[in-house]
Predicted model as a PDB file, atoms N, CA, C, CB and O in Angstrom, pLDDT in the B-factor column:
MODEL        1                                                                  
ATOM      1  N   UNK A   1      -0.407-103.855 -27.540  1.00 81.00           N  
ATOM      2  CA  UNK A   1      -0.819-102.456 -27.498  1.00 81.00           C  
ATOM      3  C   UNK A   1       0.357-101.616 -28.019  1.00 81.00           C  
ATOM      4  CB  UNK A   1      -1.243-102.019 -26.031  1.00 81.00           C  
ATOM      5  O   UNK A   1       1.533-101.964 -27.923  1.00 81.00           O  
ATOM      6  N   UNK A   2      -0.087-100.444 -28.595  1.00 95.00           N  
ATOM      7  CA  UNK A   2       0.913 -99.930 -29.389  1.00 95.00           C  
ATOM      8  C   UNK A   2       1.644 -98.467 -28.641  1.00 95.00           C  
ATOM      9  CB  UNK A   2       0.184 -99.654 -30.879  1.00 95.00           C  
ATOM     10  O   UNK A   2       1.094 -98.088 -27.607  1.00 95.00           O  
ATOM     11  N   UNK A   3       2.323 -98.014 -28.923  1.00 96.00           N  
ATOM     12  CA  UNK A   3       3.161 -97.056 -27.630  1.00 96.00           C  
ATOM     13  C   UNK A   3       1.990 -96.141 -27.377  1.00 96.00           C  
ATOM     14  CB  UNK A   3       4.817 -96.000 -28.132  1.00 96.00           C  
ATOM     15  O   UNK A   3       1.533 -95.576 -26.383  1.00 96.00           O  
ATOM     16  N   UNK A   4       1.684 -96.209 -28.645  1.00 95.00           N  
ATOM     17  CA  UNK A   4       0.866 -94.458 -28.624  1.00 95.00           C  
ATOM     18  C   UNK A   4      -0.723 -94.438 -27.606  1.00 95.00           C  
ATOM     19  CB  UNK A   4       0.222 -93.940 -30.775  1.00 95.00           C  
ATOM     20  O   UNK A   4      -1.080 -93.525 -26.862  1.00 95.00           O  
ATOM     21  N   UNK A   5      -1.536 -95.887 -27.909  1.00 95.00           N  
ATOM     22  CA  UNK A   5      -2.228 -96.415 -27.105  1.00 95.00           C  
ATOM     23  C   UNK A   5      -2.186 -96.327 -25.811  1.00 95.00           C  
ATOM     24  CB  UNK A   5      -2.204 -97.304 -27.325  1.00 95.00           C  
ATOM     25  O   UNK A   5      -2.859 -95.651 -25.033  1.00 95.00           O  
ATOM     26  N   UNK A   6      -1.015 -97.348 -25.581  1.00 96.00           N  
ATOM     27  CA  UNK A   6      -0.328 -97.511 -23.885  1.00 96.00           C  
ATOM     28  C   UNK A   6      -0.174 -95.534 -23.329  1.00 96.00           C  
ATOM     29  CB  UNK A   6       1.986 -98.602 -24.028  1.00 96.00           C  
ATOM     30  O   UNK A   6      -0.622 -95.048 -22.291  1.00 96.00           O  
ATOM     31  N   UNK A   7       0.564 -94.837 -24.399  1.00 97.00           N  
ATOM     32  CA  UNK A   7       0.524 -93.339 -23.778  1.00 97.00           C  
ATOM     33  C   UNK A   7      -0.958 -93.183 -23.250  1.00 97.00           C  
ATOM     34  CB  UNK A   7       0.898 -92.049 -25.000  1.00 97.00           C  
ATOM     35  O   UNK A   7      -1.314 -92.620 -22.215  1.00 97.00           O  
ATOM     36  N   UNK A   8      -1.750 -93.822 -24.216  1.00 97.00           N  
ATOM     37  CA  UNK A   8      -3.235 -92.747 -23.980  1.00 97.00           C  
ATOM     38  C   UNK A   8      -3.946 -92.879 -22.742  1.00 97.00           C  
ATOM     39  CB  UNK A   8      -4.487 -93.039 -25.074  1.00 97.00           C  
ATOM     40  O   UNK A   8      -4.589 -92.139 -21.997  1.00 97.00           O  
ATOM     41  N   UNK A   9      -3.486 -94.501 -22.801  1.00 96.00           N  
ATOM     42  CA  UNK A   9      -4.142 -95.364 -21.563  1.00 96.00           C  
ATOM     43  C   UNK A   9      -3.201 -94.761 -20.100  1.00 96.00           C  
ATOM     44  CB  UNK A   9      -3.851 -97.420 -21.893  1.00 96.00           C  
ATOM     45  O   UNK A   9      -3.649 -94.921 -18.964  1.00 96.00           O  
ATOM     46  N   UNK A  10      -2.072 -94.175 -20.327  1.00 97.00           N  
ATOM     47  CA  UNK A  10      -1.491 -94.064 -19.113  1.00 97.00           C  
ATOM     48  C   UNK A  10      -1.993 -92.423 -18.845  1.00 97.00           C  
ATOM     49  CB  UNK A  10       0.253 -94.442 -19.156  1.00 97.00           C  
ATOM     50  O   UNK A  10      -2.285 -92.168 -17.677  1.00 97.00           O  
ATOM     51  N   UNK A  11      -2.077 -91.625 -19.558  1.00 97.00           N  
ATOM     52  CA  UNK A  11      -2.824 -90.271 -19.238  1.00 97.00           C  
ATOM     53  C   UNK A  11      -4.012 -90.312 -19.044  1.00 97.00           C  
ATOM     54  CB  UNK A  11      -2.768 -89.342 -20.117  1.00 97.00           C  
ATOM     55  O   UNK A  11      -4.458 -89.249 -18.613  1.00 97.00           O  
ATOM     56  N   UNK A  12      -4.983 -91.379 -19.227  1.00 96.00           N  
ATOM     57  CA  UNK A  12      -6.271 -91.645 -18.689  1.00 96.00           C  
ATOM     58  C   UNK A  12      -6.057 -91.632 -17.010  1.00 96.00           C  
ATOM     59  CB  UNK A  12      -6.852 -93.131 -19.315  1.00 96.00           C  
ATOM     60  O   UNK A  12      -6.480 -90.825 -16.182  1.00 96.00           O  
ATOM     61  N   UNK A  13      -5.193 -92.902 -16.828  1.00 96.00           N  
ATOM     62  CA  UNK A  13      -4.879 -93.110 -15.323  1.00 96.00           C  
ATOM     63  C   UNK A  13      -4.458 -91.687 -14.699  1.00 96.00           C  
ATOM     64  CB  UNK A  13      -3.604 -94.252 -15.116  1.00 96.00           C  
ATOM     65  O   UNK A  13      -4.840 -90.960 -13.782  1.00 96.00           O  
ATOM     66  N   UNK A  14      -3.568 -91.686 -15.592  1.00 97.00           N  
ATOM     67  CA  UNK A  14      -2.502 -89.813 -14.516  1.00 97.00           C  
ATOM     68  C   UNK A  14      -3.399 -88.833 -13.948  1.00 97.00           C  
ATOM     69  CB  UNK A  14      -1.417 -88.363 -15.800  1.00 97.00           C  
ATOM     70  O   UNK A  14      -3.270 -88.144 -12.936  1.00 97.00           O  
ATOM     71  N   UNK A  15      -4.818 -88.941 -15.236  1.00 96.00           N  
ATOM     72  CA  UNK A  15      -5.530 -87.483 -15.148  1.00 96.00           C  
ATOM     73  C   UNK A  15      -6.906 -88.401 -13.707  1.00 96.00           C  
ATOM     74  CB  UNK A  15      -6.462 -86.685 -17.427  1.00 96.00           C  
ATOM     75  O   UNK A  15      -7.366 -87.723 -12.789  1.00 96.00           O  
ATOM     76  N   UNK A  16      -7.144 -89.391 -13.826  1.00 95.00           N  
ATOM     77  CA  UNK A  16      -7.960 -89.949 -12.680  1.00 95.00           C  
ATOM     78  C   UNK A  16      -7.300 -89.564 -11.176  1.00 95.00           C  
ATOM     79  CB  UNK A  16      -8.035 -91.630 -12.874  1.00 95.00           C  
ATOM     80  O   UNK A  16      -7.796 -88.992 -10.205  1.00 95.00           O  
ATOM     81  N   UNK A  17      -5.896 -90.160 -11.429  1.00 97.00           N  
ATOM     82  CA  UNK A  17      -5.334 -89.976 -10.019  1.00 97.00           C  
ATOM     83  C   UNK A  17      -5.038 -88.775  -9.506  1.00 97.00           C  
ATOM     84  CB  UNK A  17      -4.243 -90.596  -9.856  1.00 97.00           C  
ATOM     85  O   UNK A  17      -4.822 -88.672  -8.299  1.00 97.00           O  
ATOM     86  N   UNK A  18      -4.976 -87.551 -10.452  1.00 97.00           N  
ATOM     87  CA  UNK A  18      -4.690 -86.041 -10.203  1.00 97.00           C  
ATOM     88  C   UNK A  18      -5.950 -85.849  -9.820  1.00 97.00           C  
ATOM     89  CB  UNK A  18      -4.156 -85.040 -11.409  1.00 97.00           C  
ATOM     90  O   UNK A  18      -5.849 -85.276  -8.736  1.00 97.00           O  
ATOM     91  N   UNK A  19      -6.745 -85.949  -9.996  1.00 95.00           N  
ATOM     92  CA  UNK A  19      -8.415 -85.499  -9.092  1.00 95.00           C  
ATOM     93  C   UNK A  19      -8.504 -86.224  -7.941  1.00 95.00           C  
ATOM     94  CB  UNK A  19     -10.000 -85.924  -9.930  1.00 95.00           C  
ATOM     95  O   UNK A  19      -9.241 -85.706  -7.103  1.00 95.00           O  
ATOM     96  N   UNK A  20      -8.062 -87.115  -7.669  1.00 97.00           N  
ATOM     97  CA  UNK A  20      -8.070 -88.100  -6.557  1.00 97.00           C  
ATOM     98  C   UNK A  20      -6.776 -87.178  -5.695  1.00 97.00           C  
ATOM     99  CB  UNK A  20      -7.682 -89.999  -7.131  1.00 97.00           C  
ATOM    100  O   UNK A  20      -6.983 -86.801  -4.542  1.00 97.00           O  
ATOM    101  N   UNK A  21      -5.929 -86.990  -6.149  1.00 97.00           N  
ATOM    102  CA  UNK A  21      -4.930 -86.347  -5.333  1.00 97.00           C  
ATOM    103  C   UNK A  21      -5.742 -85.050  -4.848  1.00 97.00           C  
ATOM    104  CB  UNK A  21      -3.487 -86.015  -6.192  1.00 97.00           C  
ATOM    105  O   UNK A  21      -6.106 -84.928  -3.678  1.00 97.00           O  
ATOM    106  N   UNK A  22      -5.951 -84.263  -5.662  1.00 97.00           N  
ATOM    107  CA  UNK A  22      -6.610 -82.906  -5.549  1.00 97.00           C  
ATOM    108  C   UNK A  22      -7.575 -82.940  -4.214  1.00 97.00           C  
ATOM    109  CB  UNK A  22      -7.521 -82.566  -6.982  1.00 97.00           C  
ATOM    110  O   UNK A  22      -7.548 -82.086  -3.328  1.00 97.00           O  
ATOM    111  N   UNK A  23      -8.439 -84.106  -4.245  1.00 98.00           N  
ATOM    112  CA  UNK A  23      -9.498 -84.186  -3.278  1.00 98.00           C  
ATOM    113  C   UNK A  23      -9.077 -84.204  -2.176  1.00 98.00           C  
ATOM    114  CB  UNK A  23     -10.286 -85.138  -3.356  1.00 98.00           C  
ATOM    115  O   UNK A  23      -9.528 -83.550  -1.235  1.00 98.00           O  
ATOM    116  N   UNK A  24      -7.762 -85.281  -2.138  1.00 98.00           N  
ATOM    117  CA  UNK A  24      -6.965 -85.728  -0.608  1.00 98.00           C  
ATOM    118  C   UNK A  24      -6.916 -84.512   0.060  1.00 98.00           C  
ATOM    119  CB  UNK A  24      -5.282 -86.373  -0.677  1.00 98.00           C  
ATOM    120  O   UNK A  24      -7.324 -84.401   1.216  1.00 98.00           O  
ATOM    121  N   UNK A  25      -6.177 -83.060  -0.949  1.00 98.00           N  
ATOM    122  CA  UNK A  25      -5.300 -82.371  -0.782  1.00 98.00           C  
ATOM    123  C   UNK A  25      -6.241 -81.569   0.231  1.00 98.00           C  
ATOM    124  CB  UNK A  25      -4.622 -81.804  -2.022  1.00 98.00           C  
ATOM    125  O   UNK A  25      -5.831 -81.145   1.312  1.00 98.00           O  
ATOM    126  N   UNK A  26      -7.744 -81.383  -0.308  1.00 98.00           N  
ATOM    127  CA  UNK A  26      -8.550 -80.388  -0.074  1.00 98.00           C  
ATOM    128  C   UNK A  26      -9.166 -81.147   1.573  1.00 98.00           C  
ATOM    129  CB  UNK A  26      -9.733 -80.103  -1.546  1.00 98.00           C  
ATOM    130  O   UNK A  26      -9.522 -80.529   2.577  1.00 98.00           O  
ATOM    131  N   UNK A  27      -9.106 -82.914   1.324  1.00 98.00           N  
ATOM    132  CA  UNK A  27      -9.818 -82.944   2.803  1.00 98.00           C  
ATOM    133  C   UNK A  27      -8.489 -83.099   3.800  1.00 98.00           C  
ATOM    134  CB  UNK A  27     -11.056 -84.437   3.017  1.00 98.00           C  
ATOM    135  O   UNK A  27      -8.518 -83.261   5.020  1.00 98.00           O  
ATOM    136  N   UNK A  28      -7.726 -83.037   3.240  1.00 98.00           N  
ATOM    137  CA  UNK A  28      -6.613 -82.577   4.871  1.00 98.00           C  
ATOM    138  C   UNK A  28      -5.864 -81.253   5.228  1.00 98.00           C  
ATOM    139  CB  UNK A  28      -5.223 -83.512   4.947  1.00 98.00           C  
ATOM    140  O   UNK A  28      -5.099 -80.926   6.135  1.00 98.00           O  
ATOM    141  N   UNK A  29      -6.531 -80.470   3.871  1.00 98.00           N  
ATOM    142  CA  UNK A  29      -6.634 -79.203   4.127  1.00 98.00           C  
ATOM    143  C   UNK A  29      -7.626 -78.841   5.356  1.00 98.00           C  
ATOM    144  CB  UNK A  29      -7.008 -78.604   2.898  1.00 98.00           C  
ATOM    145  O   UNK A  29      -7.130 -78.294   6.341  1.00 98.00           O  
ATOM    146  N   UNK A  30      -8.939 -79.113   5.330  1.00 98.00           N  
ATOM    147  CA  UNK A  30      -9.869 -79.422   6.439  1.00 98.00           C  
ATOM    148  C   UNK A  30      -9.460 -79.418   7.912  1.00 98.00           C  
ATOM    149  CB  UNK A  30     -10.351 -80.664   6.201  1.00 98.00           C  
ATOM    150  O   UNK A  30      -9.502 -78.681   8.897  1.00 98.00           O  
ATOM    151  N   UNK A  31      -8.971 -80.836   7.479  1.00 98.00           N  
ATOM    152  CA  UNK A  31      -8.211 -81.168   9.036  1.00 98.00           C  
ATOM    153  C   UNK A  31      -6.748 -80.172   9.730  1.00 98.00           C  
ATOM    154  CB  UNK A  31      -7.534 -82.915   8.821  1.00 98.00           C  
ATOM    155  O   UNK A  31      -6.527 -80.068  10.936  1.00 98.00           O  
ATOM    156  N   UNK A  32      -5.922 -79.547   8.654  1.00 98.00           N  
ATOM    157  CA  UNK A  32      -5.503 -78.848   9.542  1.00 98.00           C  
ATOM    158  C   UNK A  32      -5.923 -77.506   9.372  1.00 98.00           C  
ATOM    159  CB  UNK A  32      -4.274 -79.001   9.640  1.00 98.00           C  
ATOM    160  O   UNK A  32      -4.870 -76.899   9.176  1.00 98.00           O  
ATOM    161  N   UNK A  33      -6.871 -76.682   9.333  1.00 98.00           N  
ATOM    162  CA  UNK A  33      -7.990 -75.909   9.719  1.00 98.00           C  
ATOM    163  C   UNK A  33      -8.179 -76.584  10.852  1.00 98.00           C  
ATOM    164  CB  UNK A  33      -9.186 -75.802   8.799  1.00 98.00           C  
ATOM    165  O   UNK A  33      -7.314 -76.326  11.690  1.00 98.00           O  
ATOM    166  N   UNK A  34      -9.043 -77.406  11.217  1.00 98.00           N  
ATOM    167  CA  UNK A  34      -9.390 -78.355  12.547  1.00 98.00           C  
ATOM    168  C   UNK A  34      -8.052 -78.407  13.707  1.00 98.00           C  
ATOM    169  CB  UNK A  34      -9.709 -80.138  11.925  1.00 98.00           C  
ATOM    170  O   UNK A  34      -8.354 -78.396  14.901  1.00 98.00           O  
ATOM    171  N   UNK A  35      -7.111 -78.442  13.451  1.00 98.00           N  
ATOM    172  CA  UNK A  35      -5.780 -78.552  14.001  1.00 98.00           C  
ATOM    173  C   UNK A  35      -5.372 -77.275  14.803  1.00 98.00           C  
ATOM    174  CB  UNK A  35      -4.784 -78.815  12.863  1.00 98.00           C  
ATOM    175  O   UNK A  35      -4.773 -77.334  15.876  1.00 98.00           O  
ATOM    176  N   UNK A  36      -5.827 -75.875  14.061  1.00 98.00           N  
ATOM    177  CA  UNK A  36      -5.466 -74.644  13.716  1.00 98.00           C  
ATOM    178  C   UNK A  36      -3.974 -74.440  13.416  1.00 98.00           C  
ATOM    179  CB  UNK A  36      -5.893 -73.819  14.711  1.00 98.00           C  
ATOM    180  O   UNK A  36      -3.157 -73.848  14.121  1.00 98.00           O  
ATOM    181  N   UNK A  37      -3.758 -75.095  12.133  1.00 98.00           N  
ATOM    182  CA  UNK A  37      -2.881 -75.408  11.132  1.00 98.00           C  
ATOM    183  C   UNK A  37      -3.336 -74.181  10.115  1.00 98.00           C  
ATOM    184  CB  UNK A  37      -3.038 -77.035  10.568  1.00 98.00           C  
ATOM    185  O   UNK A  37      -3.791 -74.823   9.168  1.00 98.00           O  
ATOM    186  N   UNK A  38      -3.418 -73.337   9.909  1.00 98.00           N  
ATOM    187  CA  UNK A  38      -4.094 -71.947   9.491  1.00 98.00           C  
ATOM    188  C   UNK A  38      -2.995 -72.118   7.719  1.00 98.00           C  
ATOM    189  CB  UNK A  38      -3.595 -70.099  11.034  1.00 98.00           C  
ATOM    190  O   UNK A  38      -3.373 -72.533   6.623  1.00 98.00           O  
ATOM    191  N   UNK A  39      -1.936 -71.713   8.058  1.00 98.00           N  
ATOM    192  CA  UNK A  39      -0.474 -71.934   6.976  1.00 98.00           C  
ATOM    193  C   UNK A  39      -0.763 -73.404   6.144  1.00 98.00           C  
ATOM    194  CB  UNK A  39       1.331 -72.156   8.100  1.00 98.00           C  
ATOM    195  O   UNK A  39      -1.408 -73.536   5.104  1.00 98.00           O  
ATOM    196  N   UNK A  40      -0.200 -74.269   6.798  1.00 98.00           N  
ATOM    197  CA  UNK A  40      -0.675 -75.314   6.131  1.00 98.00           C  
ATOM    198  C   UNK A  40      -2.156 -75.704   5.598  1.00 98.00           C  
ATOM    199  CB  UNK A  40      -0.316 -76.125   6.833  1.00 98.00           C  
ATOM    200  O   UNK A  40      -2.264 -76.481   4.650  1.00 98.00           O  
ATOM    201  N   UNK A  41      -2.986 -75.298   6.061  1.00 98.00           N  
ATOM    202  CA  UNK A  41      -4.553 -75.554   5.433  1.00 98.00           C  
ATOM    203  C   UNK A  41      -4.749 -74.664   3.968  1.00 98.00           C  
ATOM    204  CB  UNK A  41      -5.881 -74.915   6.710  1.00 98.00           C  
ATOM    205  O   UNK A  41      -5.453 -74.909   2.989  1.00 98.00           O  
ATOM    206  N   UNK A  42      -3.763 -73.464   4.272  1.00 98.00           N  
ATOM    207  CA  UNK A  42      -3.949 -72.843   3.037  1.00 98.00           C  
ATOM    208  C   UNK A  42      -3.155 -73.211   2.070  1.00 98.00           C  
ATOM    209  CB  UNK A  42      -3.870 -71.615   3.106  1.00 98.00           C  
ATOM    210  O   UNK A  42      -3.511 -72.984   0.914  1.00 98.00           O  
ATOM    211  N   UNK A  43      -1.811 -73.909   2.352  1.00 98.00           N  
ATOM    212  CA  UNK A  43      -0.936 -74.682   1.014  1.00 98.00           C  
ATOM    213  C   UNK A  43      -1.564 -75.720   0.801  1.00 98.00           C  
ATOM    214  CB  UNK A  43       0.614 -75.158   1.181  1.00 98.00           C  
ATOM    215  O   UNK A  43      -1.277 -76.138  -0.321  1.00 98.00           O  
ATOM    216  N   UNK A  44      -2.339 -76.403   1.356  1.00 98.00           N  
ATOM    217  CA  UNK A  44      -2.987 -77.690   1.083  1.00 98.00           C  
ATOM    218  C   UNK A  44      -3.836 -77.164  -0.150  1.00 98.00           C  
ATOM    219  CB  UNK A  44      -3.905 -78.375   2.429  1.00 98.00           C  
ATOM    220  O   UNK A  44      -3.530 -77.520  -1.288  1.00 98.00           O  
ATOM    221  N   UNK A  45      -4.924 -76.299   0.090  1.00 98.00           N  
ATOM    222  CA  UNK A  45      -5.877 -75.521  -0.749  1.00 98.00           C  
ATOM    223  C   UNK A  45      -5.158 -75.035  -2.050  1.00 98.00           C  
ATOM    224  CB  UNK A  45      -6.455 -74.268   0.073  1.00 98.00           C  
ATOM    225  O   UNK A  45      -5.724 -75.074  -3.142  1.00 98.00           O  
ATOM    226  N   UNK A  46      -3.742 -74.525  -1.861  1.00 98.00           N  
ATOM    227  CA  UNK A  46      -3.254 -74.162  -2.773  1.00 98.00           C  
ATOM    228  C   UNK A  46      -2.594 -75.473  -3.952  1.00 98.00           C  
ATOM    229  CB  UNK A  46      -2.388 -73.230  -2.142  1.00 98.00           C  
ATOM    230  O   UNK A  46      -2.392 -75.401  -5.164  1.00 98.00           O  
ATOM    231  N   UNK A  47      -2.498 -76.015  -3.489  1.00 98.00           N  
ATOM    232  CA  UNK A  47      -1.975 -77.596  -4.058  1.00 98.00           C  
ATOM    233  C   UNK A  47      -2.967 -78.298  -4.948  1.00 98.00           C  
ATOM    234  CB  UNK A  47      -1.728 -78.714  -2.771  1.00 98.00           C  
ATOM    235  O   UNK A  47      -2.730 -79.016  -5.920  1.00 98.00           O  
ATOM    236  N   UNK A  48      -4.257 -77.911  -4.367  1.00 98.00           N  
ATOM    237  CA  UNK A  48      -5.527 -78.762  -4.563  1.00 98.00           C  
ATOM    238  C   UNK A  48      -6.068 -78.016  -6.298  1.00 98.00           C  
ATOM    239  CB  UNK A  48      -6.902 -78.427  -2.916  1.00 98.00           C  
ATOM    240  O   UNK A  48      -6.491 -78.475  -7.359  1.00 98.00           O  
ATOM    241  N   UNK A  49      -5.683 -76.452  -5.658  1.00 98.00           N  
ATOM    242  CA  UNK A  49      -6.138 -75.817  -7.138  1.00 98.00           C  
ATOM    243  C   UNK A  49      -4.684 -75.566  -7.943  1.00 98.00           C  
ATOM    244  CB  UNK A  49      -7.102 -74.124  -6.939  1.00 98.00           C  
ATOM    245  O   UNK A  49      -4.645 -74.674  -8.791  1.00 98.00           O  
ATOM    246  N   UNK A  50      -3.893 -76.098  -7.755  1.00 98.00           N  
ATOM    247  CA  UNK A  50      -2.918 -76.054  -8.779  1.00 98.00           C  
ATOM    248  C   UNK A  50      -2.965 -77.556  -9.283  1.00 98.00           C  
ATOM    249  CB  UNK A  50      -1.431 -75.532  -8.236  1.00 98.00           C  
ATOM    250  O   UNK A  50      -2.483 -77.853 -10.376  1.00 98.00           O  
ATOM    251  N   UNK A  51      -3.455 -78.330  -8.601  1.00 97.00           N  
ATOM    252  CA  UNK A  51      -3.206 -79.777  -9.613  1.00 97.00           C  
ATOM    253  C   UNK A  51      -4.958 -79.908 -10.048  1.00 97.00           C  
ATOM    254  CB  UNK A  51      -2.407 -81.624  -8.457  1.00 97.00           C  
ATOM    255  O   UNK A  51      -5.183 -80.861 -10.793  1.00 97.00           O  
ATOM    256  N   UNK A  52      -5.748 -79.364  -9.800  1.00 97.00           N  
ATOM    257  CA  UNK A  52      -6.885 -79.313 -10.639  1.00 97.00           C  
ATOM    258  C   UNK A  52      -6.914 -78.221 -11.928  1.00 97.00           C  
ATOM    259  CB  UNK A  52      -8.009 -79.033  -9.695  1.00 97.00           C  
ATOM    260  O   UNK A  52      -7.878 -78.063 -12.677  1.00 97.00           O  
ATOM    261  N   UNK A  53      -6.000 -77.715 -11.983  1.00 97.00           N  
ATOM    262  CA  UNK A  53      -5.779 -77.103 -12.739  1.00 97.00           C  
ATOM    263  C   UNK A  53      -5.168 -77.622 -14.179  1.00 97.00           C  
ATOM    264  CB  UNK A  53      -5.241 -76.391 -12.105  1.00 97.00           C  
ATOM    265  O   UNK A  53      -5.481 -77.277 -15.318  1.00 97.00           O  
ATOM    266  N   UNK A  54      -4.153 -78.604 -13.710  1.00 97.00           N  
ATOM    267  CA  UNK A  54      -3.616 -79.498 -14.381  1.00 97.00           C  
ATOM    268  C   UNK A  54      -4.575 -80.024 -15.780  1.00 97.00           C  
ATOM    269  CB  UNK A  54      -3.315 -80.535 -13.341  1.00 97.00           C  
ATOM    270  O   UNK A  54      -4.124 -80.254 -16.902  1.00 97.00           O  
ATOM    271  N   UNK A  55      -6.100 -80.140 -15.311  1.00 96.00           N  
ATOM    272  CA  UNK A  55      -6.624 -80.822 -15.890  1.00 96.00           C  
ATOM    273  C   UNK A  55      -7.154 -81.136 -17.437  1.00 96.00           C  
ATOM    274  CB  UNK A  55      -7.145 -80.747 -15.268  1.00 96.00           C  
ATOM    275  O   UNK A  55      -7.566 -82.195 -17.912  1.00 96.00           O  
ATOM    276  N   UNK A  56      -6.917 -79.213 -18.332  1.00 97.00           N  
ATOM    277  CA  UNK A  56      -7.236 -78.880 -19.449  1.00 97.00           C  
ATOM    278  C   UNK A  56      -5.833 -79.697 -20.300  1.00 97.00           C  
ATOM    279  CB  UNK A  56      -7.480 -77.178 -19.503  1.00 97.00           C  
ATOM    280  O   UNK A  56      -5.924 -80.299 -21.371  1.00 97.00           O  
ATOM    281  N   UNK A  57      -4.842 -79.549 -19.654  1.00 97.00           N  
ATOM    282  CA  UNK A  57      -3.418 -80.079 -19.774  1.00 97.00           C  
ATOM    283  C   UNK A  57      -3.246 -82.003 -20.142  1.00 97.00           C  
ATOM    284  CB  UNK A  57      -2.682 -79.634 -18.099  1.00 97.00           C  
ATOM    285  O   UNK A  57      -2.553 -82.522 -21.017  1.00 97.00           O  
ATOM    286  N   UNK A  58      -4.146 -82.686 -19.121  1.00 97.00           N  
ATOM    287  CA  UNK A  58      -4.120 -83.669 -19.079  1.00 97.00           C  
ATOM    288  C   UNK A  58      -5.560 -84.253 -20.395  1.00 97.00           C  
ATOM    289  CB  UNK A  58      -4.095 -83.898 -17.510  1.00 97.00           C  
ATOM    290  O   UNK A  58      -5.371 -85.219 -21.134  1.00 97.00           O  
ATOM    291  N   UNK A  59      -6.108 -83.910 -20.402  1.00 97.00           N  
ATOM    292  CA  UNK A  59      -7.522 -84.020 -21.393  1.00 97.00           C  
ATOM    293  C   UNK A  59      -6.738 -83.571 -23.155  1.00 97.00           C  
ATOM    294  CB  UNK A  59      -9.120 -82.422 -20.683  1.00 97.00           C  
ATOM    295  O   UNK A  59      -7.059 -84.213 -24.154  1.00 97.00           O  
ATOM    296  N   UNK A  60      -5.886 -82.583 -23.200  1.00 97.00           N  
ATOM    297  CA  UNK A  60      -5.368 -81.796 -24.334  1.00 97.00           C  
ATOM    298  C   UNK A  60      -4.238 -83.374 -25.069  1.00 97.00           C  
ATOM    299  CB  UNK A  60      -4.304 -79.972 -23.586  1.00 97.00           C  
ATOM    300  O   UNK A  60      -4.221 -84.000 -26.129  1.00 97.00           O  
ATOM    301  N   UNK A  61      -3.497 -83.419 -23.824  1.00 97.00           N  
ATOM    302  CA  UNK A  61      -2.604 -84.641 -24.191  1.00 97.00           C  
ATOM    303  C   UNK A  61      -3.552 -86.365 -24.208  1.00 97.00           C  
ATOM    304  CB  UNK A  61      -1.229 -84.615 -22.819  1.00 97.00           C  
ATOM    305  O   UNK A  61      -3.162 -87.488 -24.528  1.00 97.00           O  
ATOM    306  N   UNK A  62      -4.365 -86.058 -23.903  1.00 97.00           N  
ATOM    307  CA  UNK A  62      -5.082 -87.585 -23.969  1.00 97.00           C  
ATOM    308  C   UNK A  62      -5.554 -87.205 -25.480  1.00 97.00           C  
ATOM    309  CB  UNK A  62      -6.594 -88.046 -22.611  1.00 97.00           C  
ATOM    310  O   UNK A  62      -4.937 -87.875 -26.309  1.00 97.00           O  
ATOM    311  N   UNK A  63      -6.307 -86.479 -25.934  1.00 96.00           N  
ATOM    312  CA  UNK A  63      -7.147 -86.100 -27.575  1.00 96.00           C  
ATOM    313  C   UNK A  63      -5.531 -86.307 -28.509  1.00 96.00           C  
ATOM    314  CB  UNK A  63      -8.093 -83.769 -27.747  1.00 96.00           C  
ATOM    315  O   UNK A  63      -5.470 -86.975 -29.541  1.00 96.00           O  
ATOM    316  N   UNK A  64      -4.364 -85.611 -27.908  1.00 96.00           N  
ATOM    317  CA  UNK A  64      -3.438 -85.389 -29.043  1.00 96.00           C  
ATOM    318  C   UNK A  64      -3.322 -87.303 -29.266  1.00 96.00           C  
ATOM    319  CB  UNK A  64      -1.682 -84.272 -28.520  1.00 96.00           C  
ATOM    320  O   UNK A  64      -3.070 -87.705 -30.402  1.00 96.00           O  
ATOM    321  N   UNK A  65      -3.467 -88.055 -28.439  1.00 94.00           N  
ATOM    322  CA  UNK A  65      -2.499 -89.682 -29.191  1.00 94.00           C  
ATOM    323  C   UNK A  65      -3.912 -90.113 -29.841  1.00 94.00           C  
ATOM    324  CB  UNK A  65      -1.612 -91.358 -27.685  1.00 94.00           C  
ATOM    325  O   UNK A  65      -3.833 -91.130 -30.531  1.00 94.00           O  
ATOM    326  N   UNK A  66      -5.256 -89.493 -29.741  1.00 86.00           N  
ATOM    327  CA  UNK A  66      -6.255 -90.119 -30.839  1.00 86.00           C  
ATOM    328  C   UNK A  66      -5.674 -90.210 -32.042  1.00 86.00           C  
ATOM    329  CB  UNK A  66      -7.519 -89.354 -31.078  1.00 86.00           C  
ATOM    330  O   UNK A  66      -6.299 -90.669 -32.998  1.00 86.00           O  
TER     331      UNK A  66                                                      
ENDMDL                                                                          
END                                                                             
């Protein structure tokens, strides 16, 4: 496999696991809401939409190694 490939294939993975992170972020945001973790439930939330955000970023760099 050739570097540029292996890049493409590894921003495939990065951009899977950043939605997977995002989700975590949002269901233990939940739980400390549930906690009355009020502060922390809202950095959790805030975490969740800053790395889903990520995502035009991660899709932009996967098209550039076509």
């Amino acid at each position: 496999m050739d570097k540029l490939s292996q890049l493409k294939h590894l921003i495939e993975h990065w951009a899977e696991h950043n939605e997977e992170h995002a989700q975590n972020y949002l269901n233990w945001a939940s739980k400390a809401a549930e906690m009355d973790k009020p502060e922390l439930a809202a950095a959790l939330k805030e975490l969740a939409g800053e790395t889903q955000r990520m995502k035009p970023l991660f899709d932009l760099a996967y098209r550039e190694c076509s």
